[in-house]
C-alpha positions as CSV (number, residue, x, y, z in Angstrom):
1,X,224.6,145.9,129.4
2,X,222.5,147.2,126.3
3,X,218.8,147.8,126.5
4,X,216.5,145.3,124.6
5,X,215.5,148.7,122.6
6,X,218.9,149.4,121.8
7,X,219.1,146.0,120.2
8,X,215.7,146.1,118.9
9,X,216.7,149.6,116.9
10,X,220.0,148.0,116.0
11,X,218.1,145.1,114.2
12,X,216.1,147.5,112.6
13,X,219.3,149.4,111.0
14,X,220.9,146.1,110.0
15,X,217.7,145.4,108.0
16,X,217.7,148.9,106.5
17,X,221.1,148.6,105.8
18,X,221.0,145.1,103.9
19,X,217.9,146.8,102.1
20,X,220.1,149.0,100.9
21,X,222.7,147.3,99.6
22,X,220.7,145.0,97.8
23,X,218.8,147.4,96.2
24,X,222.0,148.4,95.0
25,X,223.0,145.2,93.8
26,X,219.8,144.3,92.5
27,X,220.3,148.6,90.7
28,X,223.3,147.7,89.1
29,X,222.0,143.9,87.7
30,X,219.0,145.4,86.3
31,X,220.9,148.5,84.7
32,X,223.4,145.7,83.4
33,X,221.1,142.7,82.0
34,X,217.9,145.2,81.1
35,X,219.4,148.3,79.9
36,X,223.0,147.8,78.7
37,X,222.0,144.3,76.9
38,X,218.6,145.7,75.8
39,X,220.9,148.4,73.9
40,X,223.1,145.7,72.5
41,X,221.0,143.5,71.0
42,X,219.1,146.8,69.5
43,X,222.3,147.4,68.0
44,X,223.0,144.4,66.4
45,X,219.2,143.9,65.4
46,X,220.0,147.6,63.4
47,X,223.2,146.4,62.1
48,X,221.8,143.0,60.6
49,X,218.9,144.9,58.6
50,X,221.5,147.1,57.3
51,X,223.9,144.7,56.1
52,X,220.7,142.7,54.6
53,X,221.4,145.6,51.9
54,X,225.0,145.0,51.0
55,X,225.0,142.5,47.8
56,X,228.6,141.9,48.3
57,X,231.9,142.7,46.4
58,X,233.3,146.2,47.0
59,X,231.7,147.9,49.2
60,X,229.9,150.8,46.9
61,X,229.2,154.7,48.0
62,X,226.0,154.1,47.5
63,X,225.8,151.6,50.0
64,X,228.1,154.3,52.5
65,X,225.4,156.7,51.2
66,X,222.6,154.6,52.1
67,X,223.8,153.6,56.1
68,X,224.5,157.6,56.4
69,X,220.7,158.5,55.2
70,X,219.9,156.0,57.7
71,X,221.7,158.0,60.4
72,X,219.1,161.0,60.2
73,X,216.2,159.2,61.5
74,X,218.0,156.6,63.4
75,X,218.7,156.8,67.4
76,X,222.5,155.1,66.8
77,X,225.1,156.4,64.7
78,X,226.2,153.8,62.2
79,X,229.0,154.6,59.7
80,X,229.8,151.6,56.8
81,X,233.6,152.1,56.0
82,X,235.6,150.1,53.8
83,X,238.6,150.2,56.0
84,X,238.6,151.0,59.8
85,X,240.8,153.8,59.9
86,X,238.2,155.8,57.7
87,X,236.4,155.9,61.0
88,X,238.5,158.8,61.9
89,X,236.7,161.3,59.9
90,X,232.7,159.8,60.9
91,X,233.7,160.0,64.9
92,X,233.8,162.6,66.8
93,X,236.8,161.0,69.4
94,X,239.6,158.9,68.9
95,X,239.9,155.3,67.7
96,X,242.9,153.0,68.8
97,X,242.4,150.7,65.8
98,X,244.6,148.0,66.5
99,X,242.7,147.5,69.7
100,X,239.3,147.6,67.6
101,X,240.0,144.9,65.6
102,X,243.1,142.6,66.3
103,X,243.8,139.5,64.9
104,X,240.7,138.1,67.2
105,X,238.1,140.1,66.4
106,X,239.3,140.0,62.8
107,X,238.9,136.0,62.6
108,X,235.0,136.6,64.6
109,X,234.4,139.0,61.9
110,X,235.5,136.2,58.8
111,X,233.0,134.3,60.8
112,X,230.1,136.3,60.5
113,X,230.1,137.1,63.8
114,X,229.6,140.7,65.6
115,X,232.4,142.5,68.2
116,X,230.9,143.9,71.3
117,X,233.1,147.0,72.9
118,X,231.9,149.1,75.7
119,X,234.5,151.6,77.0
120,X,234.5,155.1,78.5
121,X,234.8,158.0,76.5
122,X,236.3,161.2,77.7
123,X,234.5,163.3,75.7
124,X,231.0,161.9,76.4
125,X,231.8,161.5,80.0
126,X,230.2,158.2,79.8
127,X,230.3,154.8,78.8
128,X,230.3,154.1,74.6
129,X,229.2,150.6,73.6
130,X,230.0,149.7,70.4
131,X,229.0,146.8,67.7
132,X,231.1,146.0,64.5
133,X,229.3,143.6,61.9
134,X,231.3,142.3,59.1
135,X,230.9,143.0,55.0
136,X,232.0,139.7,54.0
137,X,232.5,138.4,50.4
138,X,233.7,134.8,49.7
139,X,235.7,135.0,53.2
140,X,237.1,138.4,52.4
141,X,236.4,141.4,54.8
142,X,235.6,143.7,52.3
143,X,234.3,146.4,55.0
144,X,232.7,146.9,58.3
145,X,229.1,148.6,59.6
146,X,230.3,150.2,63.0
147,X,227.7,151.5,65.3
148,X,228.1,153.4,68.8
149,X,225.7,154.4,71.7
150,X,226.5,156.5,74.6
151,X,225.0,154.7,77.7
152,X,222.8,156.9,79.8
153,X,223.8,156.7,83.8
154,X,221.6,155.2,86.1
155,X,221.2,158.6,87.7
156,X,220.2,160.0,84.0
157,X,217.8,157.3,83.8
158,X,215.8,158.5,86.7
159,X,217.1,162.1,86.7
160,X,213.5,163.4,86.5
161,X,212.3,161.5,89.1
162,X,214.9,161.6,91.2
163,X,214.0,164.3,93.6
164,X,210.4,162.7,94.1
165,X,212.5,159.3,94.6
166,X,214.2,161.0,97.4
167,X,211.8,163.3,99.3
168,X,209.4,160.2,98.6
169,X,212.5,158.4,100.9
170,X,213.0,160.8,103.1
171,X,209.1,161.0,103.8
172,X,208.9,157.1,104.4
173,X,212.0,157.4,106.7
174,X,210.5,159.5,108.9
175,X,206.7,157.9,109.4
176,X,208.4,154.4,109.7
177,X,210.7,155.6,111.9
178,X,207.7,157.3,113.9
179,X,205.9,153.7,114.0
180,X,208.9,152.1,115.0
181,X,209.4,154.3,117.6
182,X,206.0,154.2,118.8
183,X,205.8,150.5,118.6
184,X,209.2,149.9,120.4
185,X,207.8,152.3,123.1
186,X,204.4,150.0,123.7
187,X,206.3,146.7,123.4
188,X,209.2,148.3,125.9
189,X,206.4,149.7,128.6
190,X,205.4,146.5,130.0
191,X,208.6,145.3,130.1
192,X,209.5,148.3,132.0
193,X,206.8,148.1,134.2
194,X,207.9,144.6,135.1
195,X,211.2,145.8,135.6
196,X,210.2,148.1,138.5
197,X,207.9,145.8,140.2
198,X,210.8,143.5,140.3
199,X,213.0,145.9,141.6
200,X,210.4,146.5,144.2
201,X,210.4,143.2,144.8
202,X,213.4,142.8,145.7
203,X,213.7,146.0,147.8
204,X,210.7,144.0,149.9
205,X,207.9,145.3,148.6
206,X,205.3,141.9,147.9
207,X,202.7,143.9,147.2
208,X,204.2,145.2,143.7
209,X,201.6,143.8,140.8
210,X,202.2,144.6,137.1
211,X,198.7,145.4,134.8
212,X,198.3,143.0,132.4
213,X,196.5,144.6,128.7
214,X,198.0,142.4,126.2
215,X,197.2,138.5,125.5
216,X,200.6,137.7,123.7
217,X,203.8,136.6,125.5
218,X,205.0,139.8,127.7
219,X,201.1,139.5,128.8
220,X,201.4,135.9,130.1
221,X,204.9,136.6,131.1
222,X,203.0,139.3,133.4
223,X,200.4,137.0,134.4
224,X,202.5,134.7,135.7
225,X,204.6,137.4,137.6
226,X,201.5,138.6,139.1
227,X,201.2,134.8,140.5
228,X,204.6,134.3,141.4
229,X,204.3,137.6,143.7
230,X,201.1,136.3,144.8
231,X,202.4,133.7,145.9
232,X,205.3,135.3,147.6
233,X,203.5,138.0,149.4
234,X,201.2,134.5,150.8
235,X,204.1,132.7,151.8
236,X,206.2,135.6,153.4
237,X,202.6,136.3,155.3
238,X,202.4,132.9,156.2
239,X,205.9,132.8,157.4
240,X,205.4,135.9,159.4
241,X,202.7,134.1,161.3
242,X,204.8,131.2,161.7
243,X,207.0,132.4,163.4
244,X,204.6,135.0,165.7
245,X,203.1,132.2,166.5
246,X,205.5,129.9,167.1
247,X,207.0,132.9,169.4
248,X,204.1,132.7,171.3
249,X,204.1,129.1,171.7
250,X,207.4,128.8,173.0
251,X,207.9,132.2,175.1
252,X,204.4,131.0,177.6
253,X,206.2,127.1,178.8
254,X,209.7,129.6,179.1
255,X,207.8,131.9,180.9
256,X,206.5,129.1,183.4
257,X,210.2,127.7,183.5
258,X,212.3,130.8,184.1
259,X,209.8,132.2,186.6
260,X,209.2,129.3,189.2
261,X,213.2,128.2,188.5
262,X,213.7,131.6,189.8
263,X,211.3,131.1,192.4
264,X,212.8,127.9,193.4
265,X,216.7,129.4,193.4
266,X,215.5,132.4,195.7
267,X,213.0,130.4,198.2
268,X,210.3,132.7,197.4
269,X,207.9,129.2,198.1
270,X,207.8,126.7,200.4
271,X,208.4,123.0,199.8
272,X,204.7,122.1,199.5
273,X,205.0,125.0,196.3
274,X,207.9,123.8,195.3
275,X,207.2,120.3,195.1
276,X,204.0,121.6,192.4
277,X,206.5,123.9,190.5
278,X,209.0,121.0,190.1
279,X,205.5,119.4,188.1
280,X,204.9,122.6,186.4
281,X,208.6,122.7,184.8
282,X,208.5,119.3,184.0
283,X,205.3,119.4,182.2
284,X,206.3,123.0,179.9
285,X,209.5,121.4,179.1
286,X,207.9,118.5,178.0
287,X,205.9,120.8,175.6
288,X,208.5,122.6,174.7
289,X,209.9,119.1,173.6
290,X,206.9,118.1,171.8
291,X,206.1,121.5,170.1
292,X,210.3,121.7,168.6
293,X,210.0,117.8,167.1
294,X,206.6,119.1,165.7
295,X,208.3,122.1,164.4
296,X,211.0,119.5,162.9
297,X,208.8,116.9,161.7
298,X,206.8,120.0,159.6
299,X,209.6,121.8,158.0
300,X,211.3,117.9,157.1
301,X,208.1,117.1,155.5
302,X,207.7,120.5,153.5
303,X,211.7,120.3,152.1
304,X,210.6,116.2,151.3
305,X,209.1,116.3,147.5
306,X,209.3,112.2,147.6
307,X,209.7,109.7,149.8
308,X,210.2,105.8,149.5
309,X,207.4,103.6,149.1
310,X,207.4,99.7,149.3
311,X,204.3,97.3,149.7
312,X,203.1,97.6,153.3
313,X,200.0,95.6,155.1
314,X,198.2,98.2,156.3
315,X,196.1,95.8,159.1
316,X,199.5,95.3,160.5
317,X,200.6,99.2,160.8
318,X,197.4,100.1,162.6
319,X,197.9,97.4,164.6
320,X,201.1,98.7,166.3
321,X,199.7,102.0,166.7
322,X,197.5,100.9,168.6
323,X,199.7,99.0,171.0
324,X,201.7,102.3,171.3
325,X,198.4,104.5,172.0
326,X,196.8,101.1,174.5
327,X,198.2,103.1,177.6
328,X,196.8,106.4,176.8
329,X,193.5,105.1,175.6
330,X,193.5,102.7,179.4
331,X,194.2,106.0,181.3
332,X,191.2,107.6,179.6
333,X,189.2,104.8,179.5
334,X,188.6,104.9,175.9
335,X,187.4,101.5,174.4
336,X,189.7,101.1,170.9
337,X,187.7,98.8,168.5
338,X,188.9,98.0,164.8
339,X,187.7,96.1,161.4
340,X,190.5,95.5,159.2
341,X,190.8,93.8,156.5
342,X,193.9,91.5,156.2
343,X,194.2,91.6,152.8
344,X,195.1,95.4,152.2
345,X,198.7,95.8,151.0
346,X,199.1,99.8,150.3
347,X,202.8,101.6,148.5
348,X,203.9,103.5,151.3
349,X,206.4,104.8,153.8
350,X,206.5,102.4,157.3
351,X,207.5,105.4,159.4
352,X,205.6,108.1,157.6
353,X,202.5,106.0,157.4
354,X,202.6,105.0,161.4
355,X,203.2,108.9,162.1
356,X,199.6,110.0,160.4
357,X,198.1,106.8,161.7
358,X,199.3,108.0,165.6
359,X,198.4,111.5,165.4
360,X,195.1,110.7,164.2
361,X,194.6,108.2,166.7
362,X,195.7,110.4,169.4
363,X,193.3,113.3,168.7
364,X,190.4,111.2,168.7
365,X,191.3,110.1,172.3
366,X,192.8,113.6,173.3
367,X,189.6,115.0,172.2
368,X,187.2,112.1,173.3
369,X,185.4,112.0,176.5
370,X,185.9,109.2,179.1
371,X,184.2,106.1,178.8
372,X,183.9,106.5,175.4
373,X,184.6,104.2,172.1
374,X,187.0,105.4,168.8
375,X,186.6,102.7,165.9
376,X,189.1,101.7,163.5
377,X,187.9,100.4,160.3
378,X,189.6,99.8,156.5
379,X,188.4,99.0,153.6
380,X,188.8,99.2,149.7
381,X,187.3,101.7,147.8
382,X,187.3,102.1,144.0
383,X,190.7,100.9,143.9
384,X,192.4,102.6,147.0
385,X,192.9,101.9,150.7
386,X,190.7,103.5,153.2
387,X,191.5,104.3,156.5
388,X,188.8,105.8,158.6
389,X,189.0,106.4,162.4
390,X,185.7,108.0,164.5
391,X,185.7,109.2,167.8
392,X,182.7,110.3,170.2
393,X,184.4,113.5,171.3
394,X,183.1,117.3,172.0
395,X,183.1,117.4,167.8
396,X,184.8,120.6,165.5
397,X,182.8,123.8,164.4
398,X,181.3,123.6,160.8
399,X,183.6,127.4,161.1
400,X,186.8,125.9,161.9
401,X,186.3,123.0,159.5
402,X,188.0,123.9,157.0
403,X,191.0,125.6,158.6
404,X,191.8,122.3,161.0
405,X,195.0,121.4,159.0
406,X,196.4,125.0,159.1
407,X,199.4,124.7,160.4
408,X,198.8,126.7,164.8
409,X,195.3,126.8,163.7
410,X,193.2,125.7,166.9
411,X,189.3,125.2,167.3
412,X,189.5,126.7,170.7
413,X,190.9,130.1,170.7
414,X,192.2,130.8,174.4
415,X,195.9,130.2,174.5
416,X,195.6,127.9,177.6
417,X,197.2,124.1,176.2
418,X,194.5,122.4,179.2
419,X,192.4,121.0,176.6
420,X,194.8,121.5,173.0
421,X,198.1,120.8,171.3
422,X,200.5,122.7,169.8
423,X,197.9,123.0,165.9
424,X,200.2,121.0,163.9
425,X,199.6,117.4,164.4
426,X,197.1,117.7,161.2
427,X,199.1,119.7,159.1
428,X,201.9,116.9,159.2
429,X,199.3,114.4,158.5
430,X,198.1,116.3,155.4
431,X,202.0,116.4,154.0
432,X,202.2,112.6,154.8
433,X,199.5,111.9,152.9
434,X,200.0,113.9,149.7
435,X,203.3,112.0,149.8
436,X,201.7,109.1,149.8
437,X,200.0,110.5,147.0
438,X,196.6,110.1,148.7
439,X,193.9,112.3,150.5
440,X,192.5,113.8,153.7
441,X,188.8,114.2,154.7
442,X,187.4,115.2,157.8
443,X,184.1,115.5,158.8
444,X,182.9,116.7,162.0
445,X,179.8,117.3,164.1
446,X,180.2,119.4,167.7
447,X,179.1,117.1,170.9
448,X,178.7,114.2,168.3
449,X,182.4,113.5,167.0
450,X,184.9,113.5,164.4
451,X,185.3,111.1,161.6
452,X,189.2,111.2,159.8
453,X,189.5,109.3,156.4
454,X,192.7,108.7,154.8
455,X,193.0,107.1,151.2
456,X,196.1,105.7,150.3
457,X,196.8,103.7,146.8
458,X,196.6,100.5,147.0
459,X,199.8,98.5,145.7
460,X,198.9,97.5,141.9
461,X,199.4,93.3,141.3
């Protein structure tokens, strides 16, 4: 697998590599179009004053004398000849002349017209571009005005500059190539840096952070890293609680179990004992029971992102809660008394709705003294369903407040179940009503009592 800076230096010499081509291209256009057609039209320009001073008919040595004067100040050799093959003794290299002017170039020449040529010559070691312009006289060719240039290279163009061109190069070669390099490196070091706090990650290690010192994408890409393994090292915390506690929860009922069953198998106790061990068994397994359906109920809630929800009358739910709850409430003595409105139809779940409304209701008379009086009232407020159910009980700390729907958390500390549950009949509540899309308040005062309200949207007409 290639590193991104191996791809990143790879783009870099593509780039410098199409740079170079084109300037190239673009080296051999401008030589082409600027130079080699500047030279021709020069030519031509020359050749057209010239031949301004031929009056026609035979083409007179004075005329021949006149273009050769012209020579001595002139940067182009021009040479007027009466026939072509004179050219032989004003040249200093061979002329094919059949190819100089064949029956083409003779019939452009009739015309009035100029012949290009631009061949190499041996001798010059370098291109020769040539111009021919007619000496016409009522359509006869009565001579020709032939002018050469030898083309400079494009390396003779700049030849003095050259080695400045190219130490100039090699100089900006090296300091962009040091600024690459240096930038690479500072784009490459937080990615690295998040690449080993991943990999310690993954070796276990929740604790790796990476620092963030940039605003721009691989800075919010480590910010949100930094959150992400924030919010694992929480969660695998909260898990390893879990399940200490849960540990705890369950090995104190087995504990009672195992060690009276044992007691019972062996006869250690007599059958007044045993007949209060039998009750002792009976009442751990039972929370054994009830603390594994918890234990279900909360992780079935926490994998459910949505549930169902149909119009339900809310007066009508409460309603057979409390005929559930009558019995325990008649063992306690706990007087139930409701206002509900009739008219209160709220989107939710029938079975997930009953299950907050019956855990709620059994903590206010689990926690309720006897004799005393939980209300049940609901209302509309600002648009949503209000449930709200107080109790006259021993109250919460304005301490534990806040933590009462952690999931184990319990007001009273001791590890004795006498006067507790298992700590997560609230949590469940609080995931049944965000999926009812609602909210959970508590308020609480100790040896006063406790005051649950659930708000739950009501079902839009």
């Amino acid at each position: 697998m290639k590193k991104l800076s191996t791809k990143i230096w790879g783009i870099i010499t593509l780039f410098l590599v199409l740079t170079i081509l084109f300037m190239y291209v673009l080296t051999d256009y401008l030589y082409e179009q600027l130079y080699v057609e500047d030279t021709q039209t020069s030519l031509i320009e020359v050749g057209e004053k010239l031949r301004t001073q031929y009056q026609g008919g035979k083409v007179t040595d004075d005329f021949i004398a006149e273009v050769e004067n012209f020579n001595a100040y002139s940067n182009f050799d021009v040479f007027a000849v009466r026939n072509p093959r004179e050219l032989s003794a004003c040249v200093p290299f061979e002329i094919d002349y059949d190819a100089l002017i064949g029956p083409e170039e003779r019939q452009q020449l009739l015309q009035g017209e100029s012949v290009t040529n631009i061949g190499y010559e041996q001798r010059f070691e370098r291109q020769i571009i040539s111009v021919i312009l007619p000496l016409t006289d009522q359509n006869r060719l009565e001579g020709i005005l032939y002018m050469y240039y030898p083309l400079a290279k494009i390396s003779e163009l700049a030849n003095q500059e050259a080695l400045f061109l190219i130490c100039c190069a090699i100089l900006f070669s090296c300091v962009l190539g040091f600024f690459v390099y240096k930038g690479i490196r500072h784009i490459m070091q937080p990615l690295n840096e998040l690449q080993h706090a991943v990999e310690q990650m993954s070796d276990g290690d929740y604790k790796a952070r990476v620092p963030v010192s940039t605003k721009d994408e691989i800075g919010k890409l480590s910010e949100a890293f930094n959150e992400m393994a924030a919010a694992i090292e929480h969660e695998d915390e909260a898990q390893k609680n879990f399940l200490a506690t849960v540990s705890h929860e369950l090995r104190t009922p087995i504990s009672y179990v195992k060690g009276y069953s044992e007691a019972i198998s062996q006869n250690f106790i007599g059958e007044k004992e045993k007949q209060e061990a039998m009750k002792v068994i009976a009442r751990e397994a039972n929370r054994m029971e009830q603390l594994t359906n918890e234990l279900l109920e909360l992780a079935r809630t926490s994998n459910e992102q949505q549930i169902e929800l149909y119009p339900i009358v809310l007066a009508e739910t409460v309603r057979e809660v409390i005929h559930l709850l009558n019995s325990k409430a008649t063992n306690k003595k706990i007087h139930i008394t409701t206002m509900l409105e009739e008219q209160i139809i709220v989107l939710g779940n029938e079975e997930k709705l009953k299950q907050i409304v019956i855990n709620v209701i059994e903590n206010a008379i689990h926690y309720s003294n006897e004799g005393s009086n939980v209300s049940i009232l609901t209302k509309i407020t600002k648009g949503n369903a209000v449930l709200e159910i107080a109790d006259t009980g021993i109250g919460i700390p304005a301490n534990d407040l806040p933590h009462i729907t952690e999931r184990f958390y319990r007001v009273n500390k001791a590890r004795s179940r006498a006067d507790g549950g298992s700590g997560l009949g609230l949590a469940i509540v609080e995931k049944l009503v965000k999926m009812h899309k609602g909210n959970l308040t508590i308020t609480s005062e100790v040896g006063i009592g406790t005051t649950v309200c659930v708000t739950i949207p009501l079902m839009e007409e």
